[in-house]
C-alpha positions, 0 to 999 in steps of 0.5 A: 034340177039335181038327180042327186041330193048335194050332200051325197059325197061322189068322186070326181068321176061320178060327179063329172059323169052327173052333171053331163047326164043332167045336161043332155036332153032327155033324148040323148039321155036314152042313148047315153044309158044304153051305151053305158049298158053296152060298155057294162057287158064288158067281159072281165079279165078273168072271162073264160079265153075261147079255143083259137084252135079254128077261128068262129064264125060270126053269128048272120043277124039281119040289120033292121031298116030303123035300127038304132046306134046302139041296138047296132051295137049290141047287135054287131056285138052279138054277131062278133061274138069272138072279138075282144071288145076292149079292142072295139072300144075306142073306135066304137066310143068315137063312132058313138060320139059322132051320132050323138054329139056331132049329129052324124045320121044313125045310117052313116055310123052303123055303115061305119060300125060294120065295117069296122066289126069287119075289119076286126074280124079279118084281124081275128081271121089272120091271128088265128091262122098265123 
């Protein structure tokens, strides 16, 4: 099964990107577009910098008993709000990974993603006092 007609030219990228999607179980493919929707919110380099004068406070959501990866995400996003999410980007990409590809439980990786918005908040902290 081909999502897009062959005659249509992609970069290598793009096509690279297609023929992954097509692989994956229609599952996974849910997660797949959600992450990509996550990283798509992305700021661009030219967002408006936020005031450092005195550091924010993160916004207190409620994790929910059978939140998802990356309704996590979103949610540890929107709650790290200040955070530059280039940094997270890495080792969020990995800890997504883990769950979808190596299997680990949604449970373990979103005990893991809080702990590192955590950590990176602390860094916020200590950047904006020093």
């Amino acid at each position: 099964m081909h999502i897009v007609p062959k005659q249509q030219k992609l970069d290598p990228e793009q096509q690279r990107l297609l023929d992954l999607f097509e692989r994956i179980a229609p599952s996974d493919r849910d997660s797949l577009l959600a992450f990509a929707e996550f990283l798509s919110q992305r700021p661009s380099q030219e967002a408006v910098s936020v005031d450092r004068s005195s550091p924010l406070e993160p916004k207190q959501l409620e994790r929910p008993a059978d939140e998802s990866v990356v309704k996590a995400i979103k949610r540890l996003s929107e709650s790290y709000f200040m955070l530059e999410r280039d940094q997270l980007l890495d080792e969020t990409s990995s800890l997504m990974t883990s769950h979808v590809m190596q299997g680990r439980t949604a449970v373990e990786v979103i005990d893991d993603l809080e702990a590192l918005f955590k950590k990176h908040y602390q860094n916020y902290l200590s950047e904006s006092s020093g």
